[in-house]
C-alpha positions, 0 to 999 in steps of 0.5 A, a space after each residue: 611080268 614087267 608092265 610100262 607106266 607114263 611117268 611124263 610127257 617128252 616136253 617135261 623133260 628137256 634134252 639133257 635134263 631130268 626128272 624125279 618121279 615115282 613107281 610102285 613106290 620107288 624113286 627112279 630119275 628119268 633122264 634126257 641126254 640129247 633125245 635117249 630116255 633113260 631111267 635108273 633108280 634114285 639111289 647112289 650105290 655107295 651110301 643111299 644118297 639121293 642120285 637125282 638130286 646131282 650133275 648130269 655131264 652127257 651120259 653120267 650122273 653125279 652124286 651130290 654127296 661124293 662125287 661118284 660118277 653113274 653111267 645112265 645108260 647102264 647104270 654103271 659105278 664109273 668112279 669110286 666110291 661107288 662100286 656097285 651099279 645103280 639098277 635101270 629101267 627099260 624106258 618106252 616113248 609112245 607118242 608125247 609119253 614116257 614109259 617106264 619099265 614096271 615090276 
């Protein structure tokens, strides 16, 4: 049974903007393109690197370490050499809060 934790406030995370934070002990990147909340775990598929730490262009996140590209809005591996999805998390905004899918 999945459940909703706040992680943040809106205002903390900007438009096209991002934020590193913690739930149940894993690392997830909440990210803000142009309004849309998404959340996907801070981890590049390809070798465990930290995917927050990179680029965000509109709707991707890029890896720091290799450049691999992750689509935030579903998680998909867009370029090599990641292949495997990043996993993602539903995300709720309820009044100034941002919710993210729990486990």
């Amino acid at each position: 049974m999945s459940r909703f934790v706040k992680v943040a406030r809106v205002d903390e995370i900007p438009p096209n903007s991002k934020k590193i934070v913690e739930v149940d002990g894993v690392e997830i990147v909440v990210v803000n393109v142009d309004g849309a909340f998404y959340a996907l775990e801070d981890v590049c598929t390809h070798d465990g690197g930290p995917l927050g730490e990179g680029r965000l262009e509109g709707c991707q996140l890029i890896c720091p370490r290799h450049g691999a590209r992750f689509d935030v809005r579903t998680g998909a591996a867009l370029t090599m050499p990641a292949v495997e999805p990043a996993p993602t998390y539903a995300v709720r905004i309820q009044g100034n809060d941002v919710l993210v899918e729990s486990y």
